[in-house]
Every structure is written in C-alpha cells, then in structure tokens.
N, C-alpha and C positions, 0 to 999 in steps of 0.2 A: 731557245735560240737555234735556230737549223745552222745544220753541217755545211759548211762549204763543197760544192760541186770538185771542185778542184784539191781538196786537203787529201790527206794520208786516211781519216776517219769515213772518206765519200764512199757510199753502197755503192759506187762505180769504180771502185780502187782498180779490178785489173784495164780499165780502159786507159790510166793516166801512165803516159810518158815519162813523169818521173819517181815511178816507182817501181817495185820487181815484175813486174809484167808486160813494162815496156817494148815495144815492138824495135828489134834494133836492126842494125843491121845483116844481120845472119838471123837464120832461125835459130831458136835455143834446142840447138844438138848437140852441144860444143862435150867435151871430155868430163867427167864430172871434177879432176883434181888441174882441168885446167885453168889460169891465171882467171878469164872471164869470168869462170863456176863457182872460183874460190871468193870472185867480187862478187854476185851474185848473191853469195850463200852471205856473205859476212851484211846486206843489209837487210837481212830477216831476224839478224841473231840476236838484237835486242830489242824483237817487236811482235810479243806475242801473237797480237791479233791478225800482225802480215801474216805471220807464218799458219796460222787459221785459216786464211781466206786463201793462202796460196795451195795449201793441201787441197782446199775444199773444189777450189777450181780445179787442179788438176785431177782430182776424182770426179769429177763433172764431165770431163773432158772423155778422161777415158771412160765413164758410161757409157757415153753419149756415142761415143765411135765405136765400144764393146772390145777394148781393147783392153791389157795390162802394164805395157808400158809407153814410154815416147818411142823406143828402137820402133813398135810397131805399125809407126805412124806412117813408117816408108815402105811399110806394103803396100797400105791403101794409096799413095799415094803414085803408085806405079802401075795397081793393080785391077786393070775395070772391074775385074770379075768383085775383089772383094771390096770396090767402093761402093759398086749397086747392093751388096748385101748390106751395105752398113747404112746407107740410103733408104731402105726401106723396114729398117729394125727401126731406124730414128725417126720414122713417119708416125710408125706406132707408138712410142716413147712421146713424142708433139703433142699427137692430138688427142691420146688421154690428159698428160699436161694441160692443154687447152681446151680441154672439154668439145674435141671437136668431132661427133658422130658423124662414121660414114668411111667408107672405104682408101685405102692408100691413097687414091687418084683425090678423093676430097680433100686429105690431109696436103696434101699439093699444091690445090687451087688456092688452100688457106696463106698456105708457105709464100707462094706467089703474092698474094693479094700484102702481107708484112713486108716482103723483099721490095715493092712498087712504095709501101710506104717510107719505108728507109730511106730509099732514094727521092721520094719528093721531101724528106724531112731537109736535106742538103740543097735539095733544087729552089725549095722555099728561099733559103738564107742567099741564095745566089742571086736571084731575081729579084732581091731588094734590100734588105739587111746591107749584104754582101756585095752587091752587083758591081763595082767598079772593080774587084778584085774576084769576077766570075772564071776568068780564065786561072788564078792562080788555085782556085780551089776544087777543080773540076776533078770530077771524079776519073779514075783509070776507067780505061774500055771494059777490058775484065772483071772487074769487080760488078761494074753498071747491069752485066747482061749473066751473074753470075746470083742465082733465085736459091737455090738451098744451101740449108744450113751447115748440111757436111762436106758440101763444096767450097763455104767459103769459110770452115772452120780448118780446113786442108790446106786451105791458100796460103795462111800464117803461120806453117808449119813448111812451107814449099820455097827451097832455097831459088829457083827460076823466076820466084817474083822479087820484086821490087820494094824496097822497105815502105813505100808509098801504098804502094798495091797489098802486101801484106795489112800494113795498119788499116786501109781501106775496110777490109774486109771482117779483120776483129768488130770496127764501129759498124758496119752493117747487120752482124751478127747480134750486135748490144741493142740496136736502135729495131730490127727484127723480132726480138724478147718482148720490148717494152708494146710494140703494135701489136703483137698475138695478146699483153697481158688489156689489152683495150680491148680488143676484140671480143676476148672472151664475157667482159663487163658489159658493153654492148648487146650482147647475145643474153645474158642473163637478167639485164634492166630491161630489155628491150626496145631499146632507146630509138628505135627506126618506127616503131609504132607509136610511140610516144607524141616522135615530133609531128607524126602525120595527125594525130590527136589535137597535137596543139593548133597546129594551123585549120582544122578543121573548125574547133572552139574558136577562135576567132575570125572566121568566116561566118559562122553562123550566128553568135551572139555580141561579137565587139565591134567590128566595125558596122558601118552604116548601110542598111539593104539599100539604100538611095544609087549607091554606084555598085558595079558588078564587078565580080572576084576578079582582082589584079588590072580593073579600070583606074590608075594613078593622076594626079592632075598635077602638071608640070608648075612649078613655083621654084621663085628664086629668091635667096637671100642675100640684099645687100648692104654692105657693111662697111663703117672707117671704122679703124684700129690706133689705141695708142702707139707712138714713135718708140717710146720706152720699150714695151714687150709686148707690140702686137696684140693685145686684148683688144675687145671688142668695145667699142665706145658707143655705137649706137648701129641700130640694125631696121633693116626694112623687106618687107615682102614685096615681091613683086608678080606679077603674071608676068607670064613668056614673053608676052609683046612687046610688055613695058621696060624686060630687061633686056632683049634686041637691043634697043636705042643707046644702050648705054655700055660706056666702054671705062671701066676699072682704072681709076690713077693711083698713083703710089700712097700704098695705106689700105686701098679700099677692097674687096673681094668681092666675087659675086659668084655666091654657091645654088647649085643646082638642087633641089628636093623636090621629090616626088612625095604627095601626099596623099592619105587616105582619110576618110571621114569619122568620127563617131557619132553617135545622137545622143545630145542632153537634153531633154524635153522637149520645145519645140528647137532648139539650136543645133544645128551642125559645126562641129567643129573640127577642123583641118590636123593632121597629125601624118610626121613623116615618120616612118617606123623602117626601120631594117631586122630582120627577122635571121637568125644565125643557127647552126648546128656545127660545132667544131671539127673540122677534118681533122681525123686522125692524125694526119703527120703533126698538126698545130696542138693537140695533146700529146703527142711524144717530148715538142719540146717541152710544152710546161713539165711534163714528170723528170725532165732533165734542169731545168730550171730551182724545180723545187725538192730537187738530190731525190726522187721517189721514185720507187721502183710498183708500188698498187697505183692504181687510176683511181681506186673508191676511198682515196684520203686525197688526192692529190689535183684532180679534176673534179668539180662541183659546179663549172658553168656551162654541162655539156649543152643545154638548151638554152636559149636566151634570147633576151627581144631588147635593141635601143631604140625609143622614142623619143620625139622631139616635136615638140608645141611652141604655141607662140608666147606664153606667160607661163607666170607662175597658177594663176587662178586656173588657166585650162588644164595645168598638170594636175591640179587636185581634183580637177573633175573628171578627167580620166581613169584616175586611180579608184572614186564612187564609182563611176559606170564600170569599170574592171570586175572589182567583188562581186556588184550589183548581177553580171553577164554571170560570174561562175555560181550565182545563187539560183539564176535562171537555168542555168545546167545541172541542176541538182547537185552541185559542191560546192561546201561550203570553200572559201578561201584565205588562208594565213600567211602577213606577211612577216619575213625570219628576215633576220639581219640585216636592219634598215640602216644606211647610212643617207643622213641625208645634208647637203651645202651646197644645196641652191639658196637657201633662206638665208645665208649666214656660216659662217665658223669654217674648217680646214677639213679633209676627209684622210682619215688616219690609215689611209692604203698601207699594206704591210708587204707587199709586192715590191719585190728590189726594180729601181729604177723609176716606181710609180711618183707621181706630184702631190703634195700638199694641197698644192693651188688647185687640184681640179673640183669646180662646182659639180654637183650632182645630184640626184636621188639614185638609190640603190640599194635594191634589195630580191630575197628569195621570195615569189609565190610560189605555194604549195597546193594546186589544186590537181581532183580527178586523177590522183596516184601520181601525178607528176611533180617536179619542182622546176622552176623555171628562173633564171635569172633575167631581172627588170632593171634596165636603166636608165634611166629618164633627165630628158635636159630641155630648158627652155630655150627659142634662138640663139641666145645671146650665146649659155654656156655650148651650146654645140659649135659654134663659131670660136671658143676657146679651146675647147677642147681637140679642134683641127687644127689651129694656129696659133695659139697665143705660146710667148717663148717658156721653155721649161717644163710645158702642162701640153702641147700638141703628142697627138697619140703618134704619129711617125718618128718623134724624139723619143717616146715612153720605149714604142719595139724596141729600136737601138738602144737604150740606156740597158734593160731589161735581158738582152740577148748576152752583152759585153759585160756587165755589172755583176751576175749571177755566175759567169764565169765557162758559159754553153759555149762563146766563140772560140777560146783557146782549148777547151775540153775536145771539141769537136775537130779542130783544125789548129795539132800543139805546133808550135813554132819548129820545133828541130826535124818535123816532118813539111810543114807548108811554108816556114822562112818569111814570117807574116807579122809586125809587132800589132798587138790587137789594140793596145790604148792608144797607139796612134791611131786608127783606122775608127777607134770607136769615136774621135774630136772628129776626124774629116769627117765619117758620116753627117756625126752631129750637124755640123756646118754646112753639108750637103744639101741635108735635109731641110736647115732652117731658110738656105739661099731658094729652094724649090718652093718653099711655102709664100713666102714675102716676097717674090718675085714672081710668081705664075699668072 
C-alpha cells in the first residue's frame, strides 16, 4: 500500500504545511527559548522519525550553503561577495550529484534547464487541471525569474519576502531535485536515442511504404452516445467530405483522426496512432503522484505509442504484423504486462483516480533495447475513452491530480486560500459540460 503524498510518513515531509518545516510566516530565526521555538520543538518530541528527517535537512542545508549554523545564513544573504562563493562550491556539489560533466557554466545550463521545468510543472496544472483558478495560483515574479538553487534556497530564509514567495521557492527547489533526478536517468538510458530509434523502426518496418513518412489521411469518427453515460453506441468513419455535410445533434460527436496505414498481405489497413515521449515536467508530477522520489521505479511509460483501429480483428493483426516488423529488424520481441478489456472484463488500473470501465489493450513491448509502452483501442473504446462519463481521460487528469493529493501538496490552502475538493467537483463538471456539449 503506498504512502500518502500528503501524511507525516511522505518522502516529501519538509514540503507539507502542516508539519515542522512548514513555511510560516517569518522565517525560522526566531530565539531558540522563544514561545514559537518552544511550539516548534514540542512537535518533534514524540516523533522519532521527524526529528531524523529534520536534523538530516538541516545538515543538507548547511552543506549545501558550506555553512555551520542558521546565524550564518544572514551573511550570505547580505553578502554578494560570499553568495557567489557559495554559488559556485554548490555547482560543483550538483553536478557530481547529477552526474553532470563539464565545466561550472555547464552545471548552470543544467540548473536552468530543472528551474524552466519547475516552472512548467505549475504552468501545466494552470492551463488546464487548474485554469479557472490560474490567477489565484500564479507564481510570484521573483521566484519565476529566480534559476538557482542557492538563490532560491536564501529566499526562504529571507525575511523581505513574502510567505507566498518564500514557499514558492522551497517547492521550486523540491520540484528542481526531482527534474535533475530525470535528467540524470535520461542521460543514462539514453532515452533521446531511444525514441529516435523507435520512430525510425516504425518508419521503416510498421507502417506502409504506400504513404510517405508523416503523409496522414484526414478521417472522421462519427458517433451517437448513450443518454445514461455517454458511451459510445455506434460509430462510423467518415472521409473529410462526407463529414463537412454533417453537423453533430445532441448525443452525437464527430472526431477528427488522422490515420496511417499498415500492410497485411495484400490489405491495407487504416490505423490512427499518436506517438508520445513524456515531458519531463509530466514525470515530475507522476513521481509526486506516486510519493517517489527515483524515476527508475516510478516512471516506466517514458516511451509509448496509442493506437486505434476500426475492430477488434484489425487489432490483432496489428499486434502479428508488430512482432512480425521487430523480427524483420533482427529483434526478437516480448510482450510484458498485458492487460487486455476490449474482449471482455474490467481493467484493474491501480492508478489513483483511474476507471474500472476503461476498455483496452495494454501492454510493454520490449524490443532492440528498448521497452515501449502499447495501447491500443478499437473506435468505439477510443470514443469512450475521450467521453464516456467516469472513464473520459480529461475526468481521469482531474480525479488523478486531486485524488493523490498533488493539488493541495502543491498549492496548501493556508498559503493559496483554495478548497481543493470543491474545485476538484467544479472541474469535474467542467469537464464533463465541455465534452457533451462541444
């Protein structure tokens, strides 16, 4: 059973608000026998493990800055001369940490390259998750345009900011860690060769020489939905032309797919495919999602392909001509962890927020050093899986974001003044009026 994101137990303890590391209003310089120091101290005192993890942070800290106590945190924090010194010891300190060869100025570009992820991890949830409530979660100017780590490890130690702005900068510093600890997984799978691999292989062996690389033929799916919950009750393909003519009444949808070809002997067969590589900001949330702090237990769909055909019989001949293609490549190929409920039965997702109801096939191919995640749906379940109530993937984000506990983790109430379970129904509702209504 995983930890809760949010409990006392979370490998994220010093980012929660309501425990000893909470970001309040003053910085913590206070007196040590004063009234604050003495609350402080009394909720460690019967919690072994806090009081573990609060040592360990604050020996962290002061490595990290090359300091020995807090008093001398208002050097640095007055003092350019010995903030660039401390700036360029923690450069060295980083990129051994992250295995990052190459000069101060590389370890920089690195730094930069985590600070822009941070910031799109929040920018994400704004622009959709989030977005009717983008102004209340908006980041401070200073924190936004504010790229290292001793800069913004100073910030929450800096009584001229704002307790907003301070907490800002702790979670940029948290979500900063987690992007270097991708990066470095990245760099060591080589996952950038990888995917160029993969789409290479299926250029060259899966799809159909008949059409040229990223030649798509415009097709459309149209469809009435049960009243109940939006499932799909019957579906039709259409050409471009045929779906001009025709204007959508309540119930019905008419989705857009671009499709690529394969070849089954003499038959071509039609196949819309979206091809994926996870932006890093979209694996920081999962590792926050699933309380993890390594990528290599916690992200396993860095590469991935979803297909959609018109039946069930063309799926499984896809999946022949698949293996058939990586034997043609001289690999063989294994499929790991199939789940499959397109034929039949419920799909036991273990994914907070995910549906029972979702039809599918899915599983890991393992070919040519790589592993790839496959998911495959026939019209119909793809048309359920965008819209039917409960099982639509734009309900799953929201359930998923709120459920696991990332929305209040991210953005606590006594900082952004925000009830998240109310916010998690509106979306819901949002969401559902944008689908059955577009």
């Amino acid at each position: 059973m995983s930890i809760s994101l949010l409990s006392e137990k979370s490998i994220f303890t010093a980012m929660l608000q309501d425990g000893p590391f909470a970001v309040g209003e003053e910085p913590p310089f206070a007196h040590p026998f004063s009234t604050s120091s003495k609350a402080w101290v009394a909720t460690l005192q019967h919690d072994p493990l806090l009081k573990t993890k609060y040592r360990a942070v604050r020996n962290q800290i002061f490595d990290f800055l090359g300091i020995n106590n807090f008093d001398e945190i208002l050097a640095l924090l007055h003092e350019k001369k010995h903030r660039e010194r401390s700036r360029l010891r923690s450069n060295q300190l980083l990129g051994n940490m992250f295995g990052i060869n190459g000069s101060s100025r590389e370890v920089d570009r690195h730094l930069l390259d985590y600070a822009h992820i941070a910031d799109d991890v929040i920018t994400a949830l704004r622009t959709k998750v989030l977005a009717p409530y983008s102004a209340n979660i908006e980041m401070t100017n200073e924190i936004g345009i504010t790229t290292h780590p001793v800069d913004l490890l100073l910030i929450a130690f800096d009584d001229r900011y704002h307790q907003k702005a301070r907490f800002e900068a702790k979670r940029k510093l948290v979500l900063m860690n987690l992007a270097g600890s991708i990066d470095q997984r990245e760099r060591e799978t080589k996952v950038e060769k990888q995917f160029a691999d993969f789409i290479n292989f299926l250029n060259a062996r899966v799809w159909s020489p008949s059409l040229k690389i990223g030649d798509l033929e415009i097709s459309y799916l149209y469809s009435r939905h049960n009243e109940e919950d939006f499932s799909c009750r019957e579906v039709k393909v259409l050409a471009e032309k045929e779906a001009s003519e025709i204007s959508p009444a309540t119930g019905e949808t008419l989705t857009l797919i671009k499709r690529r070809r394969f070849k089954d002997g003499d038959r071509e067969i039609p196949i819309y495919v979206t091809i994926r590589k996870k932006p890093p900001a979209a694996k920081v949330l999962k590792l926050l999602r699933k309380n993890e702090k390594n990528p290599a237990t916690a992200v396993d769909d860095e590469l991935g392909l979803m297909a959609v055909l018109n039946n069930i019989s063309d799926v499984k001949r896809f999946l022949r001509h698949l293996t058939r293609s990586a034997i043609r490549a001289d690999s063989f190929m294994t499929l790991e962890d199939i789940s499959d409920t397109l034929t039949g039965g419920e799909y036991k997702g273990s994914a907070t927020g995910s549906s029972g109801k979702t039809p599918m096939l899915k599983f890991f191919a393992r070919l040519g050093g790589m592993r790839v995640e496959f998911i495959i749906h026939t019209n119909r379940s793809y048309l359920n899986y965008m819209y039917q109530r409960e099982v639509a993937h734009d309900e799953y984000e929201v359930k998923r974001i709120f459920d696991t506990g990332v929305a209040s983790f991210l953005f606590p109430p006594d900082i952004y003044h925000l009830n998240m379970m109310e916010i998690r129904d509106h979306q819901l509702a949002r969401f559902r009026r944008l689908i059955e209504e577009h």
